[in-house]
C-alpha positions as CSV (number, residue, x, y, z in Angstrom):
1,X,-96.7,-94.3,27.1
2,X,-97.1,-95.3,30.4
3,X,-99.8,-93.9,33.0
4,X,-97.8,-92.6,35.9
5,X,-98.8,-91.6,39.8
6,X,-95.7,-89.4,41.2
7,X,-95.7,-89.0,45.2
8,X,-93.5,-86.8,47.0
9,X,-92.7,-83.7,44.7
10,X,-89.7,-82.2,47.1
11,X,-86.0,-81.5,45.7
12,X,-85.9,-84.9,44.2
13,X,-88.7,-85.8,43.2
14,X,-89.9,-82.7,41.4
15,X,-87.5,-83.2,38.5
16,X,-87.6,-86.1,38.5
17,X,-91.1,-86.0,37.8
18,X,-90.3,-83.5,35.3
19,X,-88.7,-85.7,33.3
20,X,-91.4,-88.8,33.0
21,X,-93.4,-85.7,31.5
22,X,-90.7,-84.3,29.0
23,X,-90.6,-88.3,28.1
24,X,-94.2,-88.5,27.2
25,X,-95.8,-90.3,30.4
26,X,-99.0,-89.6,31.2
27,X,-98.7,-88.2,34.7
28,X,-100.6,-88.0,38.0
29,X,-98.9,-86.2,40.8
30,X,-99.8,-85.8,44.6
31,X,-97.9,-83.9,47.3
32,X,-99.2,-83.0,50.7
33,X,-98.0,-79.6,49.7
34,X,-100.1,-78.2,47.5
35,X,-98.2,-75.6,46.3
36,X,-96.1,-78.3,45.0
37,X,-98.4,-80.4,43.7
38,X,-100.4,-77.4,41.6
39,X,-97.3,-76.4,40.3
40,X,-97.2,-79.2,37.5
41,X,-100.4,-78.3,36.7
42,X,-98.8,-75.8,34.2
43,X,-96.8,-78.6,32.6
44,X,-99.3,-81.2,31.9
45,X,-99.6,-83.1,34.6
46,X,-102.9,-84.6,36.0
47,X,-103.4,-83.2,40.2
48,X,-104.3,-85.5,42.9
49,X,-105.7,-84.2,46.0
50,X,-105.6,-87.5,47.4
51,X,-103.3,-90.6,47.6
52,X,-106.8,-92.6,46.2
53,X,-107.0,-90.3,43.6
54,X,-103.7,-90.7,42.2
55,X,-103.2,-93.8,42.0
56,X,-105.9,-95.3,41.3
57,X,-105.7,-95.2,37.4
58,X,-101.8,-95.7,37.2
59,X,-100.0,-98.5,35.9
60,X,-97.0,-97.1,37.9
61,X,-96.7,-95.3,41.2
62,X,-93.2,-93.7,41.8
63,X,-92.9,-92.6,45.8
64,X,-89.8,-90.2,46.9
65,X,-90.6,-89.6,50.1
66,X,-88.6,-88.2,53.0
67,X,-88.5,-91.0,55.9
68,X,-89.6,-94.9,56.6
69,X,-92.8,-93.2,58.7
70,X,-93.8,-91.2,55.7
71,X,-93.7,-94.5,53.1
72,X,-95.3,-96.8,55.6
73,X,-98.2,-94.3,56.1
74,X,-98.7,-93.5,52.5
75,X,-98.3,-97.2,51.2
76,X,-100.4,-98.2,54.1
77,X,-103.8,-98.4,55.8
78,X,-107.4,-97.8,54.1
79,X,-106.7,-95.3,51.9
80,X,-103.0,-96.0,51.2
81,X,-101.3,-97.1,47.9
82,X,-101.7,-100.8,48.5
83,X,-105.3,-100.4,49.3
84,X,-106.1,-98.3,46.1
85,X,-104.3,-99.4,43.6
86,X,-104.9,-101.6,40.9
87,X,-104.1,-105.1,40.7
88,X,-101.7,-105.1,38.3
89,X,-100.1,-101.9,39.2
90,X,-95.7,-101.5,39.5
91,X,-95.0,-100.0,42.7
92,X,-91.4,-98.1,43.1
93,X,-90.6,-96.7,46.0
94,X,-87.1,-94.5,45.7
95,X,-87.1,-93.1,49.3
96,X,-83.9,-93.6,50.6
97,X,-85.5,-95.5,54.5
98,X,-84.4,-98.5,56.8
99,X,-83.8,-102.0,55.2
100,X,-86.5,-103.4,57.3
101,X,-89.4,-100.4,56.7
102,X,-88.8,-101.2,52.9
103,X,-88.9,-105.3,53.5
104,X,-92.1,-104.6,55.7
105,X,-94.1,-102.1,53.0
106,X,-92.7,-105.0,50.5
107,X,-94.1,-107.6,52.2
108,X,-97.5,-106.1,52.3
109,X,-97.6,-105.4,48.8
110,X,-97.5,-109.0,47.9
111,X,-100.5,-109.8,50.2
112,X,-102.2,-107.4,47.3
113,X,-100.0,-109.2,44.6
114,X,-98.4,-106.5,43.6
115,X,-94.9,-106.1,42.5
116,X,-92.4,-103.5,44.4
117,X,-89.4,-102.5,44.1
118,X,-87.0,-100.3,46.4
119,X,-85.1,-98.0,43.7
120,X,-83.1,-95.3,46.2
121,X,-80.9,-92.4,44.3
122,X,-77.5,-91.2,43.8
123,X,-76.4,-88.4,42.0
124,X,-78.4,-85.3,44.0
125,X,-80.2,-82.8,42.7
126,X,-78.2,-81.8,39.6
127,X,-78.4,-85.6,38.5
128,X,-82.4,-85.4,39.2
129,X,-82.8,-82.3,36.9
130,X,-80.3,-83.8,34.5
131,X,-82.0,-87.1,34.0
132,X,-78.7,-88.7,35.3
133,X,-79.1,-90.4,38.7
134,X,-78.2,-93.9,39.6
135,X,-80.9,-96.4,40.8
136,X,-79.9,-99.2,43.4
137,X,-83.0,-101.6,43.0
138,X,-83.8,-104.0,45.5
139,X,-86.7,-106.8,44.4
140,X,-87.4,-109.3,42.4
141,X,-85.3,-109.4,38.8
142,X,-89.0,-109.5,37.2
143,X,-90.3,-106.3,38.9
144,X,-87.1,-104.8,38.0
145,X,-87.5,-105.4,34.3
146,X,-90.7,-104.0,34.9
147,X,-89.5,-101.4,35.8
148,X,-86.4,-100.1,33.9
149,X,-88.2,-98.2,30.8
150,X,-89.1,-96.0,33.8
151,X,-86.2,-95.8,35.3
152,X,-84.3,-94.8,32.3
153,X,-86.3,-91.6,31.7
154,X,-84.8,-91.0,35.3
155,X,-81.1,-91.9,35.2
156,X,-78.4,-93.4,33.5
157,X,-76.9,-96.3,35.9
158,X,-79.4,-98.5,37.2
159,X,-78.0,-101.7,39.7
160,X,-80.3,-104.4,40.9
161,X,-78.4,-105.2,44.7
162,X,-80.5,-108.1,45.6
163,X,-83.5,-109.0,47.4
164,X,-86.4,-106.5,48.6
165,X,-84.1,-104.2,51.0
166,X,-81.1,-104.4,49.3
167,X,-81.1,-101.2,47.5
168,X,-81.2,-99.5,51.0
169,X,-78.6,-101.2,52.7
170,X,-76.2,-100.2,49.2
171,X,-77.8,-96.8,49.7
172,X,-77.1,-96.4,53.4
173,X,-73.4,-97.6,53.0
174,X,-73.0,-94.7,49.5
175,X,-74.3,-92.0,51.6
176,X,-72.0,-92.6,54.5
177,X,-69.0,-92.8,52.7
178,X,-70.8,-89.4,51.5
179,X,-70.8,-88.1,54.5
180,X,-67.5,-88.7,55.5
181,X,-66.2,-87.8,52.2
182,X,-67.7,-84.5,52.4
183,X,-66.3,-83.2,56.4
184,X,-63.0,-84.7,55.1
185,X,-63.3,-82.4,51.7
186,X,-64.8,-79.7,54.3
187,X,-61.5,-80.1,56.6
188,X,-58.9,-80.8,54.0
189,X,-59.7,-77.1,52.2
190,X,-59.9,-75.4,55.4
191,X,-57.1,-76.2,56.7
192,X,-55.5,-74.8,53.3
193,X,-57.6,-71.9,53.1
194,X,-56.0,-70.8,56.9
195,X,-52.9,-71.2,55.7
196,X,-52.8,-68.7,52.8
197,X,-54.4,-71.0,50.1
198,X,-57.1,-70.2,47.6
199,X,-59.7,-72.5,48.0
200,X,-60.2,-73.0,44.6
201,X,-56.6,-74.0,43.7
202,X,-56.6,-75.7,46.7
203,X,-59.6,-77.9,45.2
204,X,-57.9,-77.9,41.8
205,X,-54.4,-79.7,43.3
206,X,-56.5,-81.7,45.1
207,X,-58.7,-82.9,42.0
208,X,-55.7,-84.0,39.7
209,X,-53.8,-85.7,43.1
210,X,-54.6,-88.9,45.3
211,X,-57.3,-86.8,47.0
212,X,-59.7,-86.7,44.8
213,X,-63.1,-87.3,45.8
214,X,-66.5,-86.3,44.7
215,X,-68.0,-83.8,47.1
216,X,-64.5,-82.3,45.7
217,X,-64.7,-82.8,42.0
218,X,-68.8,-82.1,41.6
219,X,-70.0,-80.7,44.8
220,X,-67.6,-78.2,46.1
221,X,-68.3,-77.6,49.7
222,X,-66.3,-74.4,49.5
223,X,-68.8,-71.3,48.2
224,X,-67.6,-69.7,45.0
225,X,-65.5,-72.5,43.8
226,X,-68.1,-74.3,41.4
227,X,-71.0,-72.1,40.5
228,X,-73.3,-74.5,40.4
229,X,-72.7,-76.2,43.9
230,X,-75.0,-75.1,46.5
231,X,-72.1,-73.8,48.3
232,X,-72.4,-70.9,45.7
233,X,-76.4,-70.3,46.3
234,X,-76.1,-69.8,49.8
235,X,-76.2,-73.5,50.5
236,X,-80.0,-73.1,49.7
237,X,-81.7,-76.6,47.8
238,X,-79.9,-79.9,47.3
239,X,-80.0,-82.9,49.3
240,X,-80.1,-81.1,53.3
241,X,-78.3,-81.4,56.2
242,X,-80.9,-82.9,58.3
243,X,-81.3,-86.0,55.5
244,X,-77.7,-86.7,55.0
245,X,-78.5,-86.9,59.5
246,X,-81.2,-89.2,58.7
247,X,-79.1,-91.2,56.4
248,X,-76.3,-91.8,59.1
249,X,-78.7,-93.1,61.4
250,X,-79.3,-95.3,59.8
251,X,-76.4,-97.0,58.5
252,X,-75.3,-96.7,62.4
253,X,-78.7,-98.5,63.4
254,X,-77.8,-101.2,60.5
255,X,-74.3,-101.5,62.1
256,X,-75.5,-101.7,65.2
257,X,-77.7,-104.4,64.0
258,X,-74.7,-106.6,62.1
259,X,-72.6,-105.4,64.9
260,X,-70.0,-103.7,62.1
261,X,-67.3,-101.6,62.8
262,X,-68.2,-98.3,61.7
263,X,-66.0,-95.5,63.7
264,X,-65.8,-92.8,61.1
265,X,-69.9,-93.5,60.3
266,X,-70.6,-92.5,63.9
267,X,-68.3,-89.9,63.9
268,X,-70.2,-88.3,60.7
269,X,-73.5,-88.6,62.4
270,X,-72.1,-86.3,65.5
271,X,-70.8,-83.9,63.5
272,X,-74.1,-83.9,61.7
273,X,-76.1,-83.9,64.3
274,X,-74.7,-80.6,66.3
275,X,-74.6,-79.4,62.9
276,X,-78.3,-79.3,62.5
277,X,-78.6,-78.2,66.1
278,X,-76.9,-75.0,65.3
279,X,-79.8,-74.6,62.9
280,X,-78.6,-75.5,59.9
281,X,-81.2,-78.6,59.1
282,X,-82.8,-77.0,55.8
283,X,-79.2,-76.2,54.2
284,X,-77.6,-78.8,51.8
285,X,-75.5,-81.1,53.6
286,X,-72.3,-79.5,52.2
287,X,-72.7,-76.6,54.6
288,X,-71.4,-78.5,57.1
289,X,-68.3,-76.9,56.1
290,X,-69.4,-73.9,58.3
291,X,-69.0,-76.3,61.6
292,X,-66.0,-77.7,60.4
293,X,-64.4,-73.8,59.2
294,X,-66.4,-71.7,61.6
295,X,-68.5,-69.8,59.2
């Protein structure tokens, strides 16, 4: 098995790390948390108190981290990945960032020869813990190769979308339609649930009809539909408001860039926005059915 650095150990990447150690990896994890990083210390896992440190050993080095800023400062500079890792190491960074930050970061990895790939996630937290998510790979078809054993300790769907970059523009354009898929979910059981409806047969009719969706089918916004939903945990963990915000700018600053139509994106990324302004950041992104049903 493989020797494995892990950076970034939040609601992602923490199972996800999880499960290159249930498949055998030998595993080095870093987080500027240490709290997070020193809980893996339980299950096996080698602790890095530093980037260097990490990294310097592994064969493969696995970033989830939360914005382009935070995977250009830790693939960067003196002491960053590219500066301390070995020659031949796999670099695979699944932070879901601008086009342009990953085609930068990608661009100084081969001035150190070393393959890269950007592998952003679908599928949330359940598919993190589950082993299930889906990988959109941008790179080179050789890194990718490289790459897959890994990936398939990770998730079940893995697409290669084209050149270094690639897998974020795919990943920007999934998690709008995510976004609008979930106010629209949000709005559509609201509007039932105000006129006399139960939400959960309201979401049931909805699921077997032509408005089936799935922030419907797998991630009820509504709280006590599906119990395992963050809707029915207070909204607490998952993939948070504030992110899903993150992720709508920047498919808006990629439109704005191609000069695409994008009405219902923008529209998304307001909602969003003065949802996180009423304080809401930290909750997962399906609370935004509180702005949309006033609670």
């Amino acid at each position: 098995m493989q020797r494995i650095a892990f950076l970034g150990l939040g609601n992602m990447g923490a199972p996800m790390a999880r499960n290159l150690l249930k498949a055998g990896h030998r595993l080095t994890v870093f987080d500027i948390v240490a709290s997070a990083r020193e809980s893996f210390r339980p299950l096996g896992a080698a602790v890095a108190s530093t980037i260097p440190a990490a990294v310097s050993d592994a064969e493969v080095v696995i970033t989830m981290l939360p914005s382009g800023d935070h995977v250009k400062a830790v693939y960067l500079g003196d002491t960053g990945i590219l500066a301390s890792a070995r020659a031949d190491t796999l670099l695979i960074d699944s932070s879901t960032i601008a086009a342009e930050d990953a085609r930068a970061v990608a661009s100084a990895a081969a001035t150190y020869h070393l393959d890269i790939i950007d592998a952003p996630v679908s599928g949330g937290t359940s598919g993190a813990e589950a082993g299930s998510l889906t990988f959109i790979v941008g790179g080179a078809a050789a890194a990718l190769e490289r790459a897959r054993p890994v990936l398939e300790k990770m998730g079940k769907n893995i697409f290669h979308a084209g050149d270094s970059g690639a897998g974020q523009v795919a990943k920007i354009c999934n998690n709008m339609l995510l976004g609008i898929q979930m106010l629209a979910t949000a709005e559509a059981l609201s509007l039932g649930v105000e006129n006399g409806l139960d939400p959960a047969t309201l979401s049931g009719i909805i699921a077997k009809s032509s408005g089936r969706n799935w922030a419907l089918e797998v991630y009820n916004p509504w709280p006590g539909v599906m119990e395992a939903a963050p809707a029915s945990r207070g909204y607490v963990g998952g993939f948070g408001s504030e992110l899903m915000l993150k992720d709508l700018g920047l498919a808006q600053q990629a439109a704005g860039a191609s000069r695409s139509l994008t009405p219902l994106g923008s529209l998304a990324q307001q909602l969003y926005r003065l949802h996180c302004q009423n304080g809401n950041g930290k909750l997962d992104f399906s609370s935004v059915k509180m702005l949309i049903a006033g609670s």
